[in-house]
Backbone as numpy.savetxt, mean C-alpha at the origin, in Angstrom:
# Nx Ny Nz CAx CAy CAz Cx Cy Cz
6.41 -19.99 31.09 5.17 -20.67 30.71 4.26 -19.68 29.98
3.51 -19.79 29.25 2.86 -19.25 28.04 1.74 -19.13 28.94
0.83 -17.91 28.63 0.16 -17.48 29.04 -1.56 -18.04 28.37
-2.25 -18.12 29.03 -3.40 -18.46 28.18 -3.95 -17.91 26.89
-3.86 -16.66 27.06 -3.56 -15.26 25.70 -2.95 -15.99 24.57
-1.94 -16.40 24.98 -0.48 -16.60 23.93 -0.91 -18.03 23.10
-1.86 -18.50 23.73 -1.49 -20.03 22.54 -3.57 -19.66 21.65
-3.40 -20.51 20.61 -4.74 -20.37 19.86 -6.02 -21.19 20.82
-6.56 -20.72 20.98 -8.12 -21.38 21.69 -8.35 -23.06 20.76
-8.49 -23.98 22.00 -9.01 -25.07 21.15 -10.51 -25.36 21.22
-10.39 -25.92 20.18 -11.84 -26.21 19.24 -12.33 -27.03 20.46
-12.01 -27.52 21.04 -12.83 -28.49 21.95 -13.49 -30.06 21.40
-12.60 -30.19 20.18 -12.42 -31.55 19.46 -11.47 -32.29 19.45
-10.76 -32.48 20.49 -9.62 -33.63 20.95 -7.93 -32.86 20.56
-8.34 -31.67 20.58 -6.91 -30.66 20.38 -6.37 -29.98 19.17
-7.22 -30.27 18.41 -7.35 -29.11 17.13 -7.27 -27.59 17.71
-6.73 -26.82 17.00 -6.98 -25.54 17.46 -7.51 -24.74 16.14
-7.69 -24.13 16.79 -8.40 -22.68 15.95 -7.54 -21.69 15.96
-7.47 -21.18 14.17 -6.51 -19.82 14.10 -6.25 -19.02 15.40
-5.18 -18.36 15.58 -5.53 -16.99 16.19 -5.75 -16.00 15.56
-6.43 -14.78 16.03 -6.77 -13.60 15.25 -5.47 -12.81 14.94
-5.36 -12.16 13.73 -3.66 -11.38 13.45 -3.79 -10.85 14.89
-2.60 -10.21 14.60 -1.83 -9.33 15.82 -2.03 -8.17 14.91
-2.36 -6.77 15.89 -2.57 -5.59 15.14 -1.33 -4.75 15.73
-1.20 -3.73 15.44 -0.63 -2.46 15.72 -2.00 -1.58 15.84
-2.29 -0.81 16.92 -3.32 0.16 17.47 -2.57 1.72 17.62
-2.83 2.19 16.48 -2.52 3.99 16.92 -3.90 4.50 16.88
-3.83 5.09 18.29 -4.63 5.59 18.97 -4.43 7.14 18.60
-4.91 8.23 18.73 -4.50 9.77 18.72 -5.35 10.56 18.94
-4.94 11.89 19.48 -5.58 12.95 19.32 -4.57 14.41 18.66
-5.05 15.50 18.10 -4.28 16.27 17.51 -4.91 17.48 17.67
-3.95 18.19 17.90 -5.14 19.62 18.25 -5.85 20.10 16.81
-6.97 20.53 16.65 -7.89 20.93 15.92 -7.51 21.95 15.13
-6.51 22.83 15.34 -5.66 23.60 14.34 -4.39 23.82 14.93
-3.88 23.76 13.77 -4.27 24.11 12.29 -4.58 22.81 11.96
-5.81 22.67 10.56 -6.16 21.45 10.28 -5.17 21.12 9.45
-4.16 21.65 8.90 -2.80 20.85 8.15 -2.50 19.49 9.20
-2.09 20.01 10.45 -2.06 18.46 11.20 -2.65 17.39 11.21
-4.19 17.42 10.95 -4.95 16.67 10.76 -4.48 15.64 9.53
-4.26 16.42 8.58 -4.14 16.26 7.12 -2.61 15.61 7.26
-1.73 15.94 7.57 -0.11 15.25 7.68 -0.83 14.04 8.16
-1.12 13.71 9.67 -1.33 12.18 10.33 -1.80 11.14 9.09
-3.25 12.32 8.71 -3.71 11.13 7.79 -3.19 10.65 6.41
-2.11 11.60 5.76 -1.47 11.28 4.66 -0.73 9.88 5.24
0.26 10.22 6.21 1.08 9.16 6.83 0.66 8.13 7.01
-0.49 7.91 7.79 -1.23 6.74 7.87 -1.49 6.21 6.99
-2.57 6.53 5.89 -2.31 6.29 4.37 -0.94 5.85 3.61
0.10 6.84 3.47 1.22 5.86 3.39 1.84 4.16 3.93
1.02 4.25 5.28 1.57 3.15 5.73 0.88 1.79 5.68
-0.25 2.42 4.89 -1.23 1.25 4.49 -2.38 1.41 5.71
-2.36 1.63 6.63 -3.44 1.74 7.85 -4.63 1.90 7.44
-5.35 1.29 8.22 -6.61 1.23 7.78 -7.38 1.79 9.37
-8.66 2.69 9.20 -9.32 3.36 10.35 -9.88 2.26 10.81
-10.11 2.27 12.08 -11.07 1.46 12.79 -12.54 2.49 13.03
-11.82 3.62 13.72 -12.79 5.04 13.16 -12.12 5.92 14.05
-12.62 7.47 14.22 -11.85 8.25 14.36 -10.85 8.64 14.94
-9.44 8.69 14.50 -8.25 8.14 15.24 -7.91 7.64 15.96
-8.11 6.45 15.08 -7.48 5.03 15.72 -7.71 4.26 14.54
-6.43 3.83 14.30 -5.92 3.31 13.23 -5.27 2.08 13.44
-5.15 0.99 12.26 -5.09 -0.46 12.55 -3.68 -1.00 11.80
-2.73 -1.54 12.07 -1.38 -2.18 10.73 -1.46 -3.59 10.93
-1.76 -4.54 10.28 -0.88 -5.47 11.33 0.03 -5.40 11.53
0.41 -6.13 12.46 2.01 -6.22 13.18 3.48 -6.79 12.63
4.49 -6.39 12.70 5.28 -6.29 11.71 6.39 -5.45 11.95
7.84 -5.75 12.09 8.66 -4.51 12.59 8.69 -3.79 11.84
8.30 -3.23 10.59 8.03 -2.08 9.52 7.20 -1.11 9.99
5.92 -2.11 10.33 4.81 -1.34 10.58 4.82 -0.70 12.14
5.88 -1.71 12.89 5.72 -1.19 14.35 6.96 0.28 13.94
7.79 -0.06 13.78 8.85 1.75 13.50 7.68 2.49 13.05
7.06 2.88 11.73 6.35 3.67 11.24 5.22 4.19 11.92
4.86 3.74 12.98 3.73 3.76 13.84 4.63 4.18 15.07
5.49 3.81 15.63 6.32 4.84 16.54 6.81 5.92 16.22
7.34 6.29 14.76 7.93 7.72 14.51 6.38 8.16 14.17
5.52 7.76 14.18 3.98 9.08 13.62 3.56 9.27 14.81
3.81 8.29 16.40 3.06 8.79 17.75 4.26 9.66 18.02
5.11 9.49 18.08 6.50 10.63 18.14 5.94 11.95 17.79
5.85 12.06 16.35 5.55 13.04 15.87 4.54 13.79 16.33
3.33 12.72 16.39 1.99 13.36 16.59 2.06 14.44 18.20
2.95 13.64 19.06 3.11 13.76 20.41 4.33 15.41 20.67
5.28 15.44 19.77 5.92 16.69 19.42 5.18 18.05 18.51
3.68 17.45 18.18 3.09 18.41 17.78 1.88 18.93 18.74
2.01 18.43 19.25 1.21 18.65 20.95 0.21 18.14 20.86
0.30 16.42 19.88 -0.96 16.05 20.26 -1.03 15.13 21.53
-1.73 13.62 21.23 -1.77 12.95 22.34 -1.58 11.23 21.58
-0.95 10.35 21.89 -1.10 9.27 21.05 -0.61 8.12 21.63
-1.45 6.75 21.91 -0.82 5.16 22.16 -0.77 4.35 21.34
0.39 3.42 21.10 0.03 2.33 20.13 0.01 1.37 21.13
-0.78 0.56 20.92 -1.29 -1.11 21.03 -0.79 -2.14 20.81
-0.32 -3.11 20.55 -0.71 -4.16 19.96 -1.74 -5.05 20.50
-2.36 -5.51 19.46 -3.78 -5.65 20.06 -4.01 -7.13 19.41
-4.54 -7.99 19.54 -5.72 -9.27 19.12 -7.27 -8.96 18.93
-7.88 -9.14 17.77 -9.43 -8.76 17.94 -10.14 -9.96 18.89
-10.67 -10.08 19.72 -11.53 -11.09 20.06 -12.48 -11.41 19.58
-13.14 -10.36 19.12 -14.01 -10.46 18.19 -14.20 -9.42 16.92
-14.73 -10.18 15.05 -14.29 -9.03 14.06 -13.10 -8.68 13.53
-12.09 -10.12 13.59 -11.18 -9.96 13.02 -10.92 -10.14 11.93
-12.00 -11.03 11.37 -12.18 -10.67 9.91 -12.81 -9.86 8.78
-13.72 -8.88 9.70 -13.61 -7.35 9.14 -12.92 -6.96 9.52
-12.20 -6.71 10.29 -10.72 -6.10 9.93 -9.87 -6.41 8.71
-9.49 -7.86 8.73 -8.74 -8.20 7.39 -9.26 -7.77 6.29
-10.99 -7.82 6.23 -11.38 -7.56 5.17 -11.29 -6.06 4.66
-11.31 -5.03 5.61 -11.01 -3.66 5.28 -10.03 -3.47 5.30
-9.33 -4.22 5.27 -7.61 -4.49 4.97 -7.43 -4.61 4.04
-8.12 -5.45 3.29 -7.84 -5.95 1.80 -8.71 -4.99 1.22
-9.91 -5.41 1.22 -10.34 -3.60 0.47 -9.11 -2.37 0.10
-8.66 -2.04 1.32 -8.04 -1.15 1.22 -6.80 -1.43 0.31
-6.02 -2.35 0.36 -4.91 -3.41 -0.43 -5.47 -2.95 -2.04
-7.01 -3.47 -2.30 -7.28 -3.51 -3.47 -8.08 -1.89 -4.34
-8.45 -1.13 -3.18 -8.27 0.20 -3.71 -7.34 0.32 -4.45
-6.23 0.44 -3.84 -4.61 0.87 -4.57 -3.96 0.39 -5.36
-4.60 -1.20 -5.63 -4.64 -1.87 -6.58 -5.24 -1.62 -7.80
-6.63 -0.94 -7.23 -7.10 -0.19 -8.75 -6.55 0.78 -9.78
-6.35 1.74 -8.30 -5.63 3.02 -8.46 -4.08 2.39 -9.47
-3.41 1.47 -9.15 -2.59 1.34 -9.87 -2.94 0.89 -11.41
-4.01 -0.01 -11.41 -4.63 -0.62 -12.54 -4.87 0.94 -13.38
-5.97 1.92 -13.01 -6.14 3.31 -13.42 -4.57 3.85 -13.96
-4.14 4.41 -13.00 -2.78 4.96 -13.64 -1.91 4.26 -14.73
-1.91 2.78 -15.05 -1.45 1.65 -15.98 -1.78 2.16 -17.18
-3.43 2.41 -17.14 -4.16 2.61 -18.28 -3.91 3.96 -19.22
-3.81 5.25 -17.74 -2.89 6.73 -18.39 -1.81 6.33 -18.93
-0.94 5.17 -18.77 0.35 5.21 -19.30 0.32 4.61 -20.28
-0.57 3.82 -20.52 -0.74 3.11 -22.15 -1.67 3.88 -23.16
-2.14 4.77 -22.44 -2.81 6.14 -23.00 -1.47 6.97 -23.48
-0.70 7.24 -22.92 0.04 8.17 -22.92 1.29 7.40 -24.22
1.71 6.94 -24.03 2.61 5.79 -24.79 1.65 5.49 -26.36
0.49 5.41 -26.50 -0.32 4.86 -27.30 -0.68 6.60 -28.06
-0.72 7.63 -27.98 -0.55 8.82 -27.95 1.02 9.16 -28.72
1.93 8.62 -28.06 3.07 9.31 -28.51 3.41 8.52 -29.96
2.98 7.21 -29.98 2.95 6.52 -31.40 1.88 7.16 -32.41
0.82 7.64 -32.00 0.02 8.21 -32.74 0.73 9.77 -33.74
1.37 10.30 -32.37 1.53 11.39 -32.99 3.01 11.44 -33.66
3.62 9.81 -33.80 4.91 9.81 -34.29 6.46 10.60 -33.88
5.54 10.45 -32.29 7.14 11.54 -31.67 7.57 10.45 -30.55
8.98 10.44 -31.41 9.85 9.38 -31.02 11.06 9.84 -30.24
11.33 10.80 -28.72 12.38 11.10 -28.43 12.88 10.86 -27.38
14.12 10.63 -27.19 14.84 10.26 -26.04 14.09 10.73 -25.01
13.97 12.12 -25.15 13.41 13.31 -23.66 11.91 12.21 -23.32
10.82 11.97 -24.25 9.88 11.16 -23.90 10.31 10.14 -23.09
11.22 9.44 -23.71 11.52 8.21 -22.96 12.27 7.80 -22.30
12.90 8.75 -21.27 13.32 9.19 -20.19 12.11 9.63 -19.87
10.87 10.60 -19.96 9.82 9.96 -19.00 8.85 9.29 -18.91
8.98 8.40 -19.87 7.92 7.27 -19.15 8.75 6.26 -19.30
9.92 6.05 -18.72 10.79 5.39 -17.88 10.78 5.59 -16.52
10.25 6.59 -16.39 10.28 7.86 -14.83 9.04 7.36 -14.45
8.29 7.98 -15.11 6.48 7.18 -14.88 6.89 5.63 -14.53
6.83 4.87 -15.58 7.15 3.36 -15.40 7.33 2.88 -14.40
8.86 3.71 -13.54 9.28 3.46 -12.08 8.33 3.16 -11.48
7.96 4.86 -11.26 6.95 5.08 -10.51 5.74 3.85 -10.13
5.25 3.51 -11.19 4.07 2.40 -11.40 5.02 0.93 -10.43
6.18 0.53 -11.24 6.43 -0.49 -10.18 6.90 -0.14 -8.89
7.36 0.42 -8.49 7.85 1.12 -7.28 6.80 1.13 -6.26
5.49 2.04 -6.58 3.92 1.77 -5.91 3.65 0.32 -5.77
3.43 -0.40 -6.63 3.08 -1.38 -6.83 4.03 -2.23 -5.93
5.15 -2.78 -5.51 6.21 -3.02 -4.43 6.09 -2.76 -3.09
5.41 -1.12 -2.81 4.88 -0.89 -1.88 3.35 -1.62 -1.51
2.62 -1.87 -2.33 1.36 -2.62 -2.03 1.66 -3.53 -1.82
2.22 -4.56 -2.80 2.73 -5.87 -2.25 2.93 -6.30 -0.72
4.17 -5.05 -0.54 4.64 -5.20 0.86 4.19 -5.26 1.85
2.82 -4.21 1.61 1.78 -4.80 2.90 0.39 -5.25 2.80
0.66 -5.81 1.73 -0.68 -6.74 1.29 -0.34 -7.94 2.12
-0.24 -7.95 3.49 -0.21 -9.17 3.71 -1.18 -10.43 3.98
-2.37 -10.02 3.75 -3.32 -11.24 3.51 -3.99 -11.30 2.32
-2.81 -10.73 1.01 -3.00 -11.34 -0.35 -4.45 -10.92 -0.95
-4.55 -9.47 -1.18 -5.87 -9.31 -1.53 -6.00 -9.73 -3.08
-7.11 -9.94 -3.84 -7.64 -10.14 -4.87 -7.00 -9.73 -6.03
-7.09 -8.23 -5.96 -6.94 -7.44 -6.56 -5.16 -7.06 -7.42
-4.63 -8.29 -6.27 -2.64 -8.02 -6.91 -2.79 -8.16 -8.36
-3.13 -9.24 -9.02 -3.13 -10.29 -9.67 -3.33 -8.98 -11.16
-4.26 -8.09 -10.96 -5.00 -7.35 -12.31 -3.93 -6.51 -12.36
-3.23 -5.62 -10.98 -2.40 -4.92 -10.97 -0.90 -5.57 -11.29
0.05 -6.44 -11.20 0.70 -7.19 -11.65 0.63 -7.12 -12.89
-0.25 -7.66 -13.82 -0.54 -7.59 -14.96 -0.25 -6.37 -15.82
-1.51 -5.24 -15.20 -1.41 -4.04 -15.95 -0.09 -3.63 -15.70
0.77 -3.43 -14.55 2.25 -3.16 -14.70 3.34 -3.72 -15.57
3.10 -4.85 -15.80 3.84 -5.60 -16.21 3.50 -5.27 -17.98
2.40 -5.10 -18.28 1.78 -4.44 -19.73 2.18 -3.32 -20.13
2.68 -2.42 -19.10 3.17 -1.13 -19.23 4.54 -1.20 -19.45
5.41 -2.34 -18.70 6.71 -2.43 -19.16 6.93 -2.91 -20.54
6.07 -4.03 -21.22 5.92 -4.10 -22.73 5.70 -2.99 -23.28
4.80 -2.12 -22.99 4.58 -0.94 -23.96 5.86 0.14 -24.21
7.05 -0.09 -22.94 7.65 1.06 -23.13 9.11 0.29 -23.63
8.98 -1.07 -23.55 9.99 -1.30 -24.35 9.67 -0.93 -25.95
8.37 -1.34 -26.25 8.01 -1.20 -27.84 8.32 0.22 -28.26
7.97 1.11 -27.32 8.45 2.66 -27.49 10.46 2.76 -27.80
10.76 2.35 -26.86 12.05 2.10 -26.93 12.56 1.84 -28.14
12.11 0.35 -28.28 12.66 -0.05 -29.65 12.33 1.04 -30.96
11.65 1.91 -30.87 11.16 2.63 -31.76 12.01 3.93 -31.86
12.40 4.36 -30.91 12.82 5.38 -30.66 14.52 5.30 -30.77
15.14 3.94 -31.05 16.09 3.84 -30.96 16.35 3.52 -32.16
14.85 3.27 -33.25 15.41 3.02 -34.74 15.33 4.18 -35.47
14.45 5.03 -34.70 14.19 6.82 -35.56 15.58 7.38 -35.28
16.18 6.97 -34.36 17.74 7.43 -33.82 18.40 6.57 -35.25
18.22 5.63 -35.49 19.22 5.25 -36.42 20.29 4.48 -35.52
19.98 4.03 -34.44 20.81 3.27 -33.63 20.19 1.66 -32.92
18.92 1.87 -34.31 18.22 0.26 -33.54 18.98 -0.91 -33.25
18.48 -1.64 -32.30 19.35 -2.70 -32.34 19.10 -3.56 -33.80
Protein backbone atom coordinates (compact mmCIF):
# COMPACT_ATOMS: atom_id res chain seq x y z
CA UNK A 1 0.00 0.00 0.00
CA UNK A 2 1.36 3.41 -0.99
CA UNK A 3 2.27 5.54 1.47
CA UNK A 4 0.71 8.96 1.92
CA UNK A 5 4.22 10.59 0.71
CA UNK A 6 3.96 8.52 -2.47
CA UNK A 7 0.73 9.66 -4.19
CA UNK A 8 0.22 13.71 -5.28
CA UNK A 9 -1.85 15.76 -2.57
CA UNK A 10 -5.47 16.38 -3.68
CA UNK A 11 -6.81 19.62 -4.49
CA UNK A 12 -9.74 19.02 -2.34
CA UNK A 13 -12.08 19.44 -5.51
CA UNK A 14 -13.75 16.05 -5.93
CA UNK A 15 -10.20 14.25 -6.73
CA UNK A 16 -8.18 16.29 -8.96
CA UNK A 17 -4.75 16.21 -7.85
CA UNK A 18 -2.04 18.46 -7.80
CA UNK A 19 1.47 17.96 -9.41
CA UNK A 20 3.99 16.45 -7.23
CA UNK A 21 7.13 18.35 -6.60
CA UNK A 22 10.29 16.67 -8.85
CA UNK A 23 12.19 14.20 -6.97
CA UNK A 24 15.74 15.58 -6.25
CA UNK A 25 19.04 13.96 -5.68
CA UNK A 26 20.62 15.84 -2.34
CA UNK A 27 24.56 15.80 -2.11
CA UNK A 28 25.21 16.92 0.98
CA UNK A 29 29.30 17.38 1.85
CA UNK A 30 31.98 18.42 3.68
CA UNK A 31 35.79 18.46 2.48
CA UNK A 32 38.65 19.26 4.39
CA UNK A 33 39.75 22.89 3.85
CA UNK A 34 43.10 21.93 2.29
CA UNK A 35 44.30 21.70 0.07
CA UNK A 36 41.73 23.98 -1.62
CA UNK A 37 42.31 21.91 -5.02
CA UNK A 38 39.61 19.60 -3.33
CA UNK A 39 37.35 22.16 -3.01
CA UNK A 40 37.84 23.05 -6.62
CA UNK A 41 37.65 19.11 -8.07
CA UNK A 42 33.93 18.65 -6.09
CA UNK A 43 32.90 21.79 -7.60
CA UNK A 44 34.15 21.25 -11.22
CA UNK A 45 32.26 17.77 -10.95
CA UNK A 46 29.24 19.07 -9.76
CA UNK A 47 29.25 21.57 -12.48
CA UNK A 48 29.81 18.84 -14.91
CA UNK A 49 26.84 17.16 -13.75
CA UNK A 50 24.65 20.00 -14.20
CA UNK A 51 23.98 20.48 -10.22
CA UNK A 52 22.80 23.26 -9.12
CA UNK A 53 23.74 24.73 -5.20
CA UNK A 54 21.06 24.95 -2.87
CA UNK A 55 24.02 26.70 -0.86
CA UNK A 56 27.07 25.68 0.67
CA UNK A 57 27.59 22.09 -0.08
CA UNK A 58 24.69 20.84 -0.83
CA UNK A 59 23.87 20.41 -4.10
CA UNK A 60 20.59 19.56 -6.06
CA UNK A 61 20.12 16.92 -9.64
CA UNK A 62 16.97 15.84 -10.22
CA UNK A 63 16.52 12.35 -10.01
CA UNK A 64 17.47 10.12 -12.66
CA UNK A 65 19.74 6.94 -12.79
CA UNK A 66 22.53 9.16 -14.54
CA UNK A 67 22.31 11.61 -12.09
CA UNK A 68 21.92 9.10 -9.14
CA UNK A 69 25.59 7.05 -10.37
CA UNK A 70 27.32 10.50 -10.79
CA UNK A 71 26.32 11.65 -7.42
CA UNK A 72 27.39 8.25 -5.84
CA UNK A 73 30.90 8.07 -7.49
CA UNK A 74 31.50 12.12 -6.26
CA UNK A 75 30.21 11.03 -2.38
CA UNK A 76 32.65 8.01 -2.95
CA UNK A 77 35.19 10.15 -3.88
CA UNK A 78 34.57 13.01 -1.70
CA UNK A 79 34.46 10.33 1.27
CA UNK A 80 38.07 8.62 0.06
CA UNK A 81 39.41 12.06 0.26
CA UNK A 82 38.60 12.31 3.86
CA UNK A 83 35.77 14.25 3.44
CA UNK A 84 32.23 13.68 4.74
CA UNK A 85 29.11 13.26 2.33
CA UNK A 86 25.03 12.05 2.07
CA UNK A 87 22.90 11.91 -0.82
CA UNK A 88 19.15 12.28 -0.43
CA UNK A 89 16.58 11.91 -2.43
CA UNK A 90 14.46 14.42 -1.49
CA UNK A 91 10.75 16.15 -2.49
CA UNK A 92 10.65 20.03 -1.85
CA UNK A 93 7.55 20.66 0.22
CA UNK A 94 7.96 23.77 -0.21
CA UNK A 95 10.07 26.05 -3.29
CA UNK A 96 10.08 23.67 -5.74
CA UNK A 97 9.78 25.88 -8.22
CA UNK A 98 12.79 27.87 -7.40
CA UNK A 99 14.47 25.10 -7.56
CA UNK A 100 13.39 24.27 -11.16
CA UNK A 101 13.86 27.68 -11.82
CA UNK A 102 17.64 27.73 -10.82
CA UNK A 103 17.66 24.77 -12.72
CA UNK A 104 16.83 26.25 -15.77
CA UNK A 105 18.79 29.33 -15.26
CA UNK A 106 21.49 27.24 -14.89
CA UNK A 107 20.34 24.96 -18.23
CA UNK A 108 20.32 28.42 -19.93
CA UNK A 109 23.69 29.82 -18.71
CA UNK A 110 25.31 27.05 -20.79
CA UNK A 111 23.07 27.68 -23.26
CA UNK A 112 24.56 31.03 -23.68
CA UNK A 113 27.89 29.96 -23.16
CA UNK A 114 27.24 27.72 -26.09
CA UNK A 115 25.43 30.51 -28.11
CA UNK A 116 29.02 32.69 -27.19
CA UNK A 117 31.39 30.00 -28.31
CA UNK A 118 28.98 29.52 -31.79
CA UNK A 119 29.74 33.06 -32.42
CA UNK A 120 33.98 32.45 -31.91
CA UNK A 121 33.43 29.83 -34.45
CA UNK A 122 31.73 31.86 -37.06
CA UNK A 123 34.34 34.40 -36.11
CA UNK A 124 36.88 32.08 -36.67
CA UNK A 125 35.54 30.39 -40.00
CA UNK A 126 34.50 34.01 -41.23
CA UNK A 127 38.36 34.95 -40.62
CA UNK A 128 39.74 32.06 -42.46
CA UNK A 129 37.61 33.17 -45.69
CA UNK A 130 38.84 36.55 -45.19
CA UNK A 131 42.26 35.69 -45.16
CA UNK A 132 41.75 33.11 -48.11
CA UNK A 133 43.38 30.14 -46.28
CA UNK A 134 41.79 27.21 -47.42
CA UNK A 135 43.49 23.99 -45.73
CA UNK A 136 42.76 20.64 -44.90
CA UNK A 137 44.90 21.16 -41.42
CA UNK A 138 42.11 24.16 -40.76
CA UNK A 139 39.47 21.95 -41.41
CA UNK A 140 40.26 19.21 -39.48
CA UNK A 141 39.99 21.85 -36.80
CA UNK A 142 37.04 23.30 -36.88
CA UNK A 143 35.62 19.97 -37.47
CA UNK A 144 37.28 19.32 -33.93
CA UNK A 145 35.79 22.62 -32.60
CA UNK A 146 32.40 21.85 -34.36
CA UNK A 147 32.31 18.47 -32.33
CA UNK A 148 33.04 19.99 -29.56
CA UNK A 149 30.02 22.64 -29.88
CA UNK A 150 27.54 19.68 -30.58
CA UNK A 151 28.82 17.29 -28.21
CA UNK A 152 28.31 20.22 -25.22
CA UNK A 153 25.29 21.03 -26.53
CA UNK A 154 23.95 16.99 -26.18
CA UNK A 155 25.19 17.25 -22.83
CA UNK A 156 22.79 20.23 -21.98
CA UNK A 157 20.03 18.75 -23.63
CA UNK A 158 20.48 15.73 -21.52
CA UNK A 159 19.84 17.38 -18.46
CA UNK A 160 17.76 20.07 -19.38
CA UNK A 161 15.06 18.28 -18.13
CA UNK A 162 12.44 20.89 -17.59
CA UNK A 163 13.17 22.35 -21.10
CA UNK A 164 14.71 25.65 -20.40
CA UNK A 165 14.18 28.64 -22.80
CA UNK A 166 17.24 29.09 -23.82
CA UNK A 167 17.71 25.38 -26.06
CA UNK A 168 15.97 26.81 -28.87
CA UNK A 169 18.88 29.99 -29.60
CA UNK A 170 21.51 27.35 -28.84
CA UNK A 171 20.15 24.67 -31.32
CA UNK A 172 20.14 27.22 -33.80
CA UNK A 173 23.54 28.84 -33.33
CA UNK A 174 24.94 25.13 -33.52
CA UNK A 175 23.26 24.14 -36.15
CA UNK A 176 24.60 27.69 -38.05
CA UNK A 177 27.97 26.60 -37.28
CA UNK A 178 27.50 23.29 -39.03
CA UNK A 179 26.42 25.43 -42.27
CA UNK A 180 29.39 27.51 -41.92
CA UNK A 181 31.81 24.65 -41.92
CA UNK A 182 30.32 22.87 -44.59
CA UNK A 183 30.65 26.21 -46.78
CA UNK A 184 34.37 26.10 -45.61
CA UNK A 185 34.52 22.60 -46.75
CA UNK A 186 33.13 23.05 -49.95
CA UNK A 187 35.77 25.64 -50.45
CA UNK A 188 38.56 23.98 -49.42
CA UNK A 189 37.86 21.05 -51.45
CA UNK A 190 37.66 23.27 -54.68
CA UNK A 191 41.19 25.15 -53.86
CA UNK A 192 42.21 21.29 -53.63
CA UNK A 193 40.97 20.92 -57.10
CA UNK A 194 38.88 18.03 -55.87
CA UNK A 195 35.42 19.94 -55.54
CA UNK A 196 32.61 18.07 -55.77
Amino acid sequence: MPRALDRPPDDGAGGHTIPASSEWLVLVYRVPSEPTRLRATVWRRLRGTGAIYLQNSVAALPAGPAAERALRKLRHEIVELGGAAVLLASHALVGDSDIQAAFQAARNDEYEEIVDKGQDFLAGIDKEFAAAHFSFAELEENEVDHQKLVNWLAKVIDRDVFHAPGRATAEKAVEECGEALERYAARVYAEDGDGA
